[in-house]
Every structure is written in structure tokens, then in C-alpha cells.
C-alpha positions as CSV (number, residue, x, y, z in Angstrom):
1,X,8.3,-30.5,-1.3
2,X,9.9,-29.0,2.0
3,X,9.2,-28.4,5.1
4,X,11.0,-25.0,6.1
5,X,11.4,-24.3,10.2
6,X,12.5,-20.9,11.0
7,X,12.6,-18.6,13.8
8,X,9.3,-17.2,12.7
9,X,7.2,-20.1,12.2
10,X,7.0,-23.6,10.3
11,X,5.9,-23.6,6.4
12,X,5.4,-26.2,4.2
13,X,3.5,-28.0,1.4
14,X,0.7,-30.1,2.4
15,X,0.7,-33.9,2.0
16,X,3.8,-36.2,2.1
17,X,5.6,-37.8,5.4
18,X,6.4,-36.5,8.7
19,X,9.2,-34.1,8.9
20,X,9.1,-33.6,5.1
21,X,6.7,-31.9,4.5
22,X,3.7,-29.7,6.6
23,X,2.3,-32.9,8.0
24,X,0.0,-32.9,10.7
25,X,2.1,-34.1,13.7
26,X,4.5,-31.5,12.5
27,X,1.8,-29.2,13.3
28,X,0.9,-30.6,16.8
29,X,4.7,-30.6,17.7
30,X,5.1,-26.4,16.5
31,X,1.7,-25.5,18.2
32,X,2.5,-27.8,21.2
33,X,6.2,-26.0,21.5
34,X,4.6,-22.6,20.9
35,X,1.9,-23.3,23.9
36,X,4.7,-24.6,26.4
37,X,6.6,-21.6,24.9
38,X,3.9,-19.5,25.9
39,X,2.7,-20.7,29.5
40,X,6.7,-20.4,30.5
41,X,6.6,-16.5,29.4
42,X,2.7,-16.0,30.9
43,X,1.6,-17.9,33.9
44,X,-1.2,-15.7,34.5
45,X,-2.3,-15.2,31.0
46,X,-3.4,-18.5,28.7
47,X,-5.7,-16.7,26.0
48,X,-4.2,-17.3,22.4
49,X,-5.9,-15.5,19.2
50,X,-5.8,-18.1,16.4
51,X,-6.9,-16.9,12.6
52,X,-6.5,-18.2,9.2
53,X,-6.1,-17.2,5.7
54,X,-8.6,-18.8,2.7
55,X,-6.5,-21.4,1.8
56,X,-7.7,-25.2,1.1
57,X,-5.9,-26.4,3.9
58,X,-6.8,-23.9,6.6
59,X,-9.8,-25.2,8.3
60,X,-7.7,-28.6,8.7
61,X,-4.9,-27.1,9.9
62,X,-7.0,-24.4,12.4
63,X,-8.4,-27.2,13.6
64,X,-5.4,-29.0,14.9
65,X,-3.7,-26.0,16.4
66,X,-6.6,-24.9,18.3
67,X,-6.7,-28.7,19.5
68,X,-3.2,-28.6,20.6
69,X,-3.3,-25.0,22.1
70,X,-6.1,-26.7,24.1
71,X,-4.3,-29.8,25.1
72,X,-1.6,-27.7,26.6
73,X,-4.1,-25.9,28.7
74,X,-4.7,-23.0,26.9
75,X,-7.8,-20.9,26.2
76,X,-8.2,-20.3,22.3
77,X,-10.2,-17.1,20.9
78,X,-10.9,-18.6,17.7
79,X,-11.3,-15.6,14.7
80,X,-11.6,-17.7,11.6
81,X,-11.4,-16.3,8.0
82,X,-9.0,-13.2,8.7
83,X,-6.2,-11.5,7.9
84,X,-2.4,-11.1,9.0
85,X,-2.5,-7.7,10.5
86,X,-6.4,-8.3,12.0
87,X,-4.9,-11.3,13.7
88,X,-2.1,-9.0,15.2
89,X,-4.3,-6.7,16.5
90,X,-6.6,-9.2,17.4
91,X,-4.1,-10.1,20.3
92,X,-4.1,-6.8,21.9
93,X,-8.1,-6.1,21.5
94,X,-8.0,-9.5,23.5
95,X,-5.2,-8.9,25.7
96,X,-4.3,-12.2,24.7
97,X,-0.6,-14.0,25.7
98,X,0.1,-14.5,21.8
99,X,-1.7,-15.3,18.4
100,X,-0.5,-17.7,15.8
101,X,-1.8,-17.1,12.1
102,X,-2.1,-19.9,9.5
103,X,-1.0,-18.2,6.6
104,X,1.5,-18.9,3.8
105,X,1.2,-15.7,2.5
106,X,2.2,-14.8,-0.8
107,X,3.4,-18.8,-1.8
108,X,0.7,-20.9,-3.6
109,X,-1.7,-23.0,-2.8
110,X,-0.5,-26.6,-1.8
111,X,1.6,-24.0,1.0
112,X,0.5,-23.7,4.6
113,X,2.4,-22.2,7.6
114,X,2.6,-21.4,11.5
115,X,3.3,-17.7,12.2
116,X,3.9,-16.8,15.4
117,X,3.3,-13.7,17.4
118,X,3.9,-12.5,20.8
119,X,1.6,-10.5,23.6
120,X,2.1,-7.3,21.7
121,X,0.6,-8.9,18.6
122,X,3.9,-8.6,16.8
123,X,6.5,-11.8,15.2
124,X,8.1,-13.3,17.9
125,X,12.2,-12.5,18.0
126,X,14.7,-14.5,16.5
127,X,15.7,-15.5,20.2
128,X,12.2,-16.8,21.6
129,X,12.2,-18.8,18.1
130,X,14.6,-20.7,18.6
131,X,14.3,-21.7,22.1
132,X,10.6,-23.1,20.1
133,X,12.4,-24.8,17.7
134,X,14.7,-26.4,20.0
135,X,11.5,-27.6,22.0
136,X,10.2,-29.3,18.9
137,X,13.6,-30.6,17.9
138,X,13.3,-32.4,21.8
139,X,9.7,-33.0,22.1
140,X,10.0,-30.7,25.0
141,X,6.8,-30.4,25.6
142,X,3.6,-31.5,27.9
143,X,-0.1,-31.6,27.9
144,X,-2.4,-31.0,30.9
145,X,-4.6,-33.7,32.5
146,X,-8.6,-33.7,31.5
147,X,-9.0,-30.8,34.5
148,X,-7.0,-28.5,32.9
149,X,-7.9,-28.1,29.6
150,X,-8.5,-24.9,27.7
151,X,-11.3,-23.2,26.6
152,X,-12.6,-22.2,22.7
153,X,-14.6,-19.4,21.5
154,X,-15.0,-18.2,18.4
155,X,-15.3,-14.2,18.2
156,X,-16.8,-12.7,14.8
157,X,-16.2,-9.3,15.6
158,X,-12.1,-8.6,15.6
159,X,-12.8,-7.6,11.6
160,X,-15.1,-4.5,12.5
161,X,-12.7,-3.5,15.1
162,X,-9.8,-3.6,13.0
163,X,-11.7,-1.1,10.5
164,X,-13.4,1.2,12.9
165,X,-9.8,1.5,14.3
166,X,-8.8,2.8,11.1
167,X,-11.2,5.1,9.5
168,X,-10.7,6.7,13.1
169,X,-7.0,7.5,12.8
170,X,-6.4,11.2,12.2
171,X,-4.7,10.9,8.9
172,X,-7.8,8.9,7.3
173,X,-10.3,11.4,5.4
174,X,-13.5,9.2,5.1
175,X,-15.8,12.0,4.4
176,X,-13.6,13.0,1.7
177,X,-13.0,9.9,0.6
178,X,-17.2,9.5,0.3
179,X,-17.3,12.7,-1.4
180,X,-14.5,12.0,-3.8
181,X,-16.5,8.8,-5.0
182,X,-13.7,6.5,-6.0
183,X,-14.3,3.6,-8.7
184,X,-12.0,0.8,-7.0
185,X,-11.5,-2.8,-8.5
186,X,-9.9,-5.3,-6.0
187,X,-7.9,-8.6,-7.0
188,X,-8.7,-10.6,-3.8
189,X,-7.0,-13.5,-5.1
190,X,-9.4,-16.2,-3.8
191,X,-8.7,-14.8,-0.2
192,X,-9.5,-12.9,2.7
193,X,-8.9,-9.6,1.4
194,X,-12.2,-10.8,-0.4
195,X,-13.9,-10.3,3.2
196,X,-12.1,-7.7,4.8
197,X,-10.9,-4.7,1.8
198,X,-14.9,-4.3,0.5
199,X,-16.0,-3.7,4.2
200,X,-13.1,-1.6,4.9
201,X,-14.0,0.6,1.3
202,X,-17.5,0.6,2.3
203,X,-16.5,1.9,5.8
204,X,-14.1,4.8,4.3
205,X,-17.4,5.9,2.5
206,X,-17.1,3.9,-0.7
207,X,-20.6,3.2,-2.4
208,X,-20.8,-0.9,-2.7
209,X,-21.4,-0.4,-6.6
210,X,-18.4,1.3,-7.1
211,X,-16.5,-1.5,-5.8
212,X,-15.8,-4.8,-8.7
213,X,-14.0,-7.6,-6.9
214,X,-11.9,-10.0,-8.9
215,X,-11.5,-13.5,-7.8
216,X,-13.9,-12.6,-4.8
217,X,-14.8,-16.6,-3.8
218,X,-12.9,-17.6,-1.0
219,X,-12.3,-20.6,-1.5
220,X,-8.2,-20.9,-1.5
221,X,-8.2,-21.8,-5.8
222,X,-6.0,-18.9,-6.5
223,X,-7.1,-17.7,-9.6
224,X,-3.2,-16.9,-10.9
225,X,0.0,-17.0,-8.6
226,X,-1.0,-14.8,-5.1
227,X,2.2,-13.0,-5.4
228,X,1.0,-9.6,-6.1
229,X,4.1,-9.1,-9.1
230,X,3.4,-7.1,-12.4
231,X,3.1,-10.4,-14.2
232,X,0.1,-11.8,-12.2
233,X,-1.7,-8.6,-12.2
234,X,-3.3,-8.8,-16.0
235,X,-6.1,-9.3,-15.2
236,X,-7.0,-6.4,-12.8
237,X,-4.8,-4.0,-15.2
238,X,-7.5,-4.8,-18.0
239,X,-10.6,-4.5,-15.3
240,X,-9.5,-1.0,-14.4
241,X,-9.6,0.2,-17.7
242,X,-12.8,-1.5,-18.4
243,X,-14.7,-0.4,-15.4
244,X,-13.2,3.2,-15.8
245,X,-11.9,3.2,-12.3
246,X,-9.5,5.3,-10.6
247,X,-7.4,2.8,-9.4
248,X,-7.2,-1.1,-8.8
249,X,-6.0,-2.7,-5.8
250,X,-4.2,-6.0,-5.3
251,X,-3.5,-7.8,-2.0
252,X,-1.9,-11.0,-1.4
253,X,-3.7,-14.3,0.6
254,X,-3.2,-12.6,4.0
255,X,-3.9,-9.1,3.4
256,X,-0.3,-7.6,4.8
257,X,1.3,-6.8,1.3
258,X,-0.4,-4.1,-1.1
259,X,0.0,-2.7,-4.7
260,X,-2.0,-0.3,-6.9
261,X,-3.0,0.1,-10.5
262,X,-3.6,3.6,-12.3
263,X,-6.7,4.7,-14.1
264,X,-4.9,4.0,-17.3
265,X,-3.7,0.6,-16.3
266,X,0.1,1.2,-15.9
267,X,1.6,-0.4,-12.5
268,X,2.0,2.3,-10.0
269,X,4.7,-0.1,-8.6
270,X,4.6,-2.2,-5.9
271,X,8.2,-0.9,-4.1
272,X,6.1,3.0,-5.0
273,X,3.3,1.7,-2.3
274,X,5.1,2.5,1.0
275,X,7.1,5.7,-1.2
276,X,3.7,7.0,-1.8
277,X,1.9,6.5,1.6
278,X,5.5,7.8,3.8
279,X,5.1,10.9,1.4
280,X,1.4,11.6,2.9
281,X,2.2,11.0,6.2
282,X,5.3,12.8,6.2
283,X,3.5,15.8,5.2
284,X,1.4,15.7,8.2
285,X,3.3,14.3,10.9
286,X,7.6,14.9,10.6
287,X,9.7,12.0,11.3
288,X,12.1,9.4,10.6
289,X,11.6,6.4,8.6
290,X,13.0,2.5,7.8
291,X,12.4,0.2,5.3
292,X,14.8,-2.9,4.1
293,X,18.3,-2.2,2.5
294,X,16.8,-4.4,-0.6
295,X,14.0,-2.1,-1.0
296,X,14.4,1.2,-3.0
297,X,16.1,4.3,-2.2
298,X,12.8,6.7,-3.9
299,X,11.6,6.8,0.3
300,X,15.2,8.1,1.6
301,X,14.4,10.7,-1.3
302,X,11.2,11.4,0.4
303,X,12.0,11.1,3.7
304,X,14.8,14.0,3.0
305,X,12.5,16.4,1.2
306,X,10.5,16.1,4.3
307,X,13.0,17.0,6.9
308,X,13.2,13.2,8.2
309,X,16.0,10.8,8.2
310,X,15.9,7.2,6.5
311,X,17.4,4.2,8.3
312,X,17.8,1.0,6.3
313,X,17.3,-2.8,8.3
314,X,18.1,-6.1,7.7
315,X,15.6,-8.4,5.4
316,X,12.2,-9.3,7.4
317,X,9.4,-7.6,8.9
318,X,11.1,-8.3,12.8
319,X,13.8,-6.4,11.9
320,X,12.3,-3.5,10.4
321,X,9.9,-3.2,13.1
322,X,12.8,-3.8,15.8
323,X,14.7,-0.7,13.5
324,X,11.3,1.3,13.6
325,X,11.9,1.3,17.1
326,X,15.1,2.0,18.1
327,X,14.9,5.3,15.6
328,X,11.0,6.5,16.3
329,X,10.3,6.3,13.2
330,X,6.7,7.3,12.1
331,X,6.5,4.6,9.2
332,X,8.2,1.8,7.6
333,X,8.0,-1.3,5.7
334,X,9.2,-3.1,2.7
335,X,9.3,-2.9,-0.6
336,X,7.2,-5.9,-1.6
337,X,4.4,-3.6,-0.6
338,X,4.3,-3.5,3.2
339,X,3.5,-0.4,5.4
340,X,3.9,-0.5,8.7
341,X,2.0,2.2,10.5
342,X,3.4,2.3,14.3
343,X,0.6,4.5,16.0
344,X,-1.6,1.3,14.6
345,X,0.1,-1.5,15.2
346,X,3.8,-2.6,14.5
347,X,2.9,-5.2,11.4
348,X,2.9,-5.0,7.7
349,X,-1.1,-4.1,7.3
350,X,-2.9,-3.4,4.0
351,X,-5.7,-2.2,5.4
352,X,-4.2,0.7,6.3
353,X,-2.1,1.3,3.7
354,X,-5.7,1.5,1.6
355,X,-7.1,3.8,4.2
356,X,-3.5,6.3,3.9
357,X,-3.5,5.9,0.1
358,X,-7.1,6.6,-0.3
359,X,-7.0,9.7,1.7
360,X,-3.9,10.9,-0.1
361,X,-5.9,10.7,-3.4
362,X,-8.4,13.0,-2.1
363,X,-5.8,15.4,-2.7
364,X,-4.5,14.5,-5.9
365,X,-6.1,14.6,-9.3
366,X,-4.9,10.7,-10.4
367,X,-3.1,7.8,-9.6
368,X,-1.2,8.1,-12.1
369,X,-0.1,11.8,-12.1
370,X,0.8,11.0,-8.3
371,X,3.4,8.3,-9.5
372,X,4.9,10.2,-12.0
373,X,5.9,12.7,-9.4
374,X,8.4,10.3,-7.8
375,X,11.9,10.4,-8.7
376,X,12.2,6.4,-11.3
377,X,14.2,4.0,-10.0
378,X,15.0,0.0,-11.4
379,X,15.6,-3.1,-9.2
380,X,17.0,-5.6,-11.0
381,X,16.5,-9.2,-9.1
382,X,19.0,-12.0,-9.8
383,X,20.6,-15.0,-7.6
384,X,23.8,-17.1,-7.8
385,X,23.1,-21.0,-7.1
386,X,25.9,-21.9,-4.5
387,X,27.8,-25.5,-4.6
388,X,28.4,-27.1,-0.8
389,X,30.8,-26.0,1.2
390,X,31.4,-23.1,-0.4
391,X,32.4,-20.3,2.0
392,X,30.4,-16.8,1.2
393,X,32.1,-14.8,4.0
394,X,35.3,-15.2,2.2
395,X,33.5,-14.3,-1.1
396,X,32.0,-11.2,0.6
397,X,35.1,-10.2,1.9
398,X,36.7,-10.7,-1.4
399,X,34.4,-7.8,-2.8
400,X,33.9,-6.0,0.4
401,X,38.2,-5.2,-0.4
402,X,37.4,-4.8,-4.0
403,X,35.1,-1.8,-3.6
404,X,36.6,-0.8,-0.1
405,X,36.4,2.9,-1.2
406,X,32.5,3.1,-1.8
407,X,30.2,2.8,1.4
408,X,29.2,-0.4,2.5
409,X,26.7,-2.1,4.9
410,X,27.4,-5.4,6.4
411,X,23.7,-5.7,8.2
412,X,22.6,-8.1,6.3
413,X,24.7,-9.6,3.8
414,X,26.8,-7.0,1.7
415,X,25.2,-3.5,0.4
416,X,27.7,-1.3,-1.6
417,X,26.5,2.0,-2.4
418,X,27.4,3.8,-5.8
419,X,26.4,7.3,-5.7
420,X,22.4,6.7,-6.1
421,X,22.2,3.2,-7.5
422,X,23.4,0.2,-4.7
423,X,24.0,-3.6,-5.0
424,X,23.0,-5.9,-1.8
425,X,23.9,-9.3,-1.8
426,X,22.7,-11.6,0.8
427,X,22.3,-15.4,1.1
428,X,18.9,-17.0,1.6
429,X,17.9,-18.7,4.7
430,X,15.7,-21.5,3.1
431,X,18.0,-22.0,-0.6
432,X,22.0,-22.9,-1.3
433,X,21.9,-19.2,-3.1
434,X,23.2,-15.9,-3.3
435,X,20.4,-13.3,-4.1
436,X,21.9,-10.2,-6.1
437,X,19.9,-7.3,-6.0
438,X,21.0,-3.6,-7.8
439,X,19.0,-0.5,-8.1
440,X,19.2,2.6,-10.5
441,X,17.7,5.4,-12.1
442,X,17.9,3.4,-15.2
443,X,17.3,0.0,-16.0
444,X,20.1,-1.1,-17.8
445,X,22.8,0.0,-15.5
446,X,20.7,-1.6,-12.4
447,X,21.7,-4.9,-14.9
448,X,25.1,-3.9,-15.7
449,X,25.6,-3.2,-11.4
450,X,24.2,-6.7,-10.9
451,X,26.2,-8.5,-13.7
452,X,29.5,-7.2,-12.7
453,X,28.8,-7.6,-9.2
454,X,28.2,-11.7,-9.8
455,X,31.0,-11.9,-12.3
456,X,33.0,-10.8,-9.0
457,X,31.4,-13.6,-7.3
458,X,32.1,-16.5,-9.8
459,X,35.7,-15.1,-9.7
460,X,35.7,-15.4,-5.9
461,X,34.5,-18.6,-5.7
């Protein structure tokens, strides 16, 4: 299995040799790198945040880093059993030099990985990773003499400050959240979102027995794959109905990706989450707004009825977030479920996107009468397998001239707009592929988009 190395971390699948796979001295060398990374960039600061999702290998792997952050002559505040965005703002509760989480996110279980962040709890840039991964490529790095070792503590209490953070930001009803009296099942897939979403619903006013958790034993087994698609979400569909809930909620490993269910047990969607919760807060605060150009085009509809303007960034959560920026904009995300609330924190966060979507329901009579109210749109996913030394600039500009007459963004890859529907092509940083993604009000000319669009790339090729 591989070991991936990127400009936002290491991942990898436990067990195997060295440089193949997530070994442990590949996990000294990253953390070792990181901690010369960060004394270079912080001579005055040396306190790290260091927190883990429930996987099998975590404690093992926690372990480790917070041994090297030590051995480099760092101070490690040590959060434990946590989530992605509590992690993130874990650094700036701390005022910490930088965090790392031990997360693979959505990927299954034999996965692990090294996420990075920086003192403003957010991913390290593609610059400051990879001067790290040229330091692990040298060894360029050193430990301290017996003097000058860091610290460890372990702090219990970044959780509670996450979620009192939350149920205090002005768009977050908890009182009529209480009064509502929501029914709420939860997949927590084995996970931390089986610690943190049931003290965030009780904190937003939900009584404990109205909450059912699903897979609630944190013990890293997940119960079916943790990617929170329609076709691993059975299970809490079917727990909906039979609890007669208002809505179900399912979060993957590290809490930072989110998608509902309706009372009835239809998906709401999981590219609908950030539509939905831009819609609320776009009726309370006016704004601009950004998610990826592979994610759909129902929040530039939103965004538009509201006044704002939509701006569409490259793949990956640093460059939505370095988007969100440059154009002010009062949310973001992704489409695989990930809000980003800026007056919060600049990371995907689930947490909050609960809080938002909870207080949005207040308003609304069900789940899913709110979903039906956004215009329907179809993304249909494909990928071309590409031989060696095949050359996919000359293929993009093959079809970049075929369809020069149609607006098109070379960001990321190739997008070609068509009216409403799109096509965005882009290779994949860790496979020899092409990934074709197409959207449209209707499902099979979202297919017919994509299927002409990779007949034009076997032609190229």
C-alpha cells in the first residue's frame, strides 16, 4: 500500500517497510522536519497542539510525534481524542506556533496521516510544504541535547471551548433550537464525532434522549466505509425513519465533512450541505462566497438571489480558504460537505455547520421541504487511467481549442462552462488519472457532458 507525501502532510497505510508505507521512522522524519520547520519560522514560540482522530493506529502514532516534537525541543499540548477543526482552533485558544492532526479522514481504516497546520490554526501553504518535504527528503534536521527538551501536557478542555464558541456566534439560535425539540440520529462512524456532535446537540439545547448515535464506540472498526457517500449511509437512512426523527446526521472520522438525511429518509445531498447553510447566512449577513470549481453551481444560484457574488478555487481546502480571502467572502467550502465559516475559524468544520443548519430549521417546517426548495442539479464522477509519459497539457489544450468559444477556467485543470451545466477536468496528485467531472439539471446530460468530453480525451491522446 502507499505512502503519499504532499505539501499538506504524509498519509499512508500502516504496516510494511520504510518509505513504503506509513512506517514509523517515516513518522519521526515528517514530525522531526515539521518541528525544525517550526523553530525556523518561531524562535520565541515552541508550543505545538497535537490531536488525533479514533483510528486503531492513533495512540501509536500520537505517541511518536509528540516524542519527536519533544526531541526537537518543542513543548507539546497534547488534546487527544478530537476533531480536525477543534484541533485548528485548538492552536489559537493556545496561541500555539502550529498543530499537527493525525487524521486520515475520510480513507479507511488501515490509513493514518500527518496534517499540518500553521500559527493561525489553518493548512500550511503549498510553499512551507515543501521546503518540509525537502527537509525529510535530506534528513535536514536536528534534535536538542537532554537540556533542551520540550515539555507535554495533556489539556481536556479544547472540546468545551470549541462548542461554547459556537452556540455563542450570533447566527446560532440555541433557545430555539431547545424549543423546537429536534429528534437527531448521528452516524459517528466509530469516531470522534461520537465524542464531540452529542455534546455539541446537547449544548444547542438538544434533550440527550432525543439524540440515537449509530456506530457510537470509538474504537476506529468503522462500521461501513467512513466516506459519508449515499451508498454508506443505509443504515442511518433506515434509523431516521424508525426513530421518527427530523433529520439524521453523518460525519466522517475527523468531524470536518457533513451530510444530512430528511425525516423521510431521502439524502438531502451532501454537495446541498454548504448550498443550504450559505443560504441562512446569506440571509443574515450579505456577502460573497467560494467554493471548488468541482463543486456545484446550486450556491452561485444562491449566492445571486442574495445580492453576493460566487468565486470558484482550485481543488483543496488551502485554496478555498486562500480564495475566501482574497474576495471577503462570508462562507465557503466544498462540496464533499465542508463549510467553512470565516468569523470562526478558516477550516472545513462540522460542528458548525450543525449549529447553522440546526438554527436554519428553526425556521423551516422539514428537512425535506427545505431541499426541495433548491434549484436540482447532477454530478456525474468519472476518471480516465493515463499510460506514462503521456502529456495532458497537450491534451488540455487540444480541447481547450475545441470548445474555444464556451468559457473556460484553467485554475485547476480545465472547466468549460455550457450554459448551466460545466465539465472540469483535472489530474490527480496521488494517481496516473484524469478525473472527469460534469454537472447538470438533469442526470443524463451530466453523463452525456462527461462521455463526450473523455471521448475527446482518448482522441487526444
Amino acid at each position: 500500500m502507499p505512502l503519499i507525501k504532499s505539501i499538506s502532510g504524509i498519509r499512508g497505510t500502516i504496516g510494511g517497510k520504510p518509505g513504503e508505507t506509513l512506517s514509523p521512522l517515516d513518522v519521526v522524519k515528517f514530525a522531526a522536519a515539521y518541528g525544525t520547520w517550526i523553530k525556523q519560522n518561531n524562535e520565541t514560540n515552541s508550543k505545538i497542539v497535537v490531536g488525533r482522530d479514533g483510528r486503531i493506529s492513533g495512540e501509536m502514532v500520537q505517541r511518536l510525534v509528540v516524542s519527536t516534537l519533544n526531541a526537537v525541543g518543542l513543548d507539546v499540548i497534547d488534546v487527544g481524542l478530537s476533531t480536525t477543526p477543534t484541533v485548528e482552533m485548538a492552536v489559537k485558544f493556545e496561541d500555539a506556533a502550529g498543530g499537527i492532526i493525525l487524521t486520515a479522514s475520510h480513507n479507511p481504516k488501515e490509513w493514518n496521516a500527518l496534517k499540518l497546520l500553521n500559527q493561525d490554526g489553518e493548512f500550511i501553504s503549498g510553499a512551507d510544504g515543501a521546503a518540509i518535504l525537502e527537509m525529510v527528503e535530506k534528513d535536514d534536521f536536528n534534535f536538542v541535547g537532554v537540556d533542551k527538551l520540550g515539555s507535554y501536557a495533556i489539556n481536556e478542555t479544547v472540546l468545551a471551548k470549541h462548542i461554547d464558541v459556537i452556540t455563542k456566534h450570533p447566527l446560532v439560535k440555541p433557545d430555539a433550537i431547545k424549543e423546537r425539540g429536534f429528534r437527531i440520529v448521528v452516524d459517528a462512524i466509530n469516531s470522534t464525532g461520537a465524542i464531540a456532535v452529542p455534546e455539541l446537540l446537547k449544548a444547542l439545547g438538544v434533550n440527550e434522549s432525543d439524540i440515537f448515535i449509530l456506530n457510537e464506540e470509538v474504537n476506529g472498526k468503522f462500521a461501513h466505509n467512513p466516506e459519508p457517500l449515499p451508498e454508506h449511509l443505509n443504515s442511518l437512512r433506515n434509523e431516521v425513519k424508525q426513530q421518527k426523527a427530523d433529520l439524521g446526521i453523518a460525519v466522517d472520522p475527523d468531524v470536518d465533512r457533513l451530510c444530512f438525511v430528511s425525516e423521510d429518509g431521502s439524502l438531502f445531498g451532501e454537495e446541498y450541505t454548504l448550498v443550504a447553510i450559505a443560504d441562512y447566512v446569506l440571509q443574515h449577513k450579505k456577502g460573497n462566497t467560494v467554493s471548488n470549481m468541482s463543486s456545484t453551481r446550486a450556491l452561485r444560484d444562491v449566492t445571486e438571489k442574495a445580492g453576493g457574488q460566487y468565486f470558484a478555487s482550485a481543488v483543496g481546502e488551502v485554496n478555498v480558504v486562500k480564495k475566501m480571502k482574497e474576495v471577503n467572502a462570508v462562507i465557503g467550502g466544498e462540496g464533499n460537505g465542508g463549510v467553512i465559516m470565516p468569523d470562526l475559524h478558516y477550516g472545513r468544520d462540522a460542528l458548525i455547520g450543525i449549529a447553522l443548519f440546526l438554527s436554519m430549521m428553526t425556521e423551516r417546517k422539514s428537512v425535506h421541504q427545505l431541499r426541495i426548495q433548491y434549484p436540482n442539479y447532477f454530478i456525474s464522477k468519472n476518471k480516465i487511467e493515463l499510460e506514462n509519459g503521456i502529456d495532458v497539457s497537450r491534451i488540455f489544450d487540444q480541447i481547450k481549442t475545441k470548445y474555444k468559444n464556451n468559457p473556460i477556467n484553467q485554475e485547476d485543470g480545465l472547466k468549460i462552462e455550457f450554459d448551466k451545466d460545466w465539465v472540469h477536468l483535472r489530474t490527480s496528485n496521488t494517481e496516473p488519472i484524469v478525473r472527469i467531472y460534469a454537472e447538470s439539471s438533469s442526470p443524463t446530460t451530466a453523463e452525456n457532458i462527461a462521455k463526450r468530453i473523455m471521448q475527446d480525451i482518448k482522441e487526444a491522446m
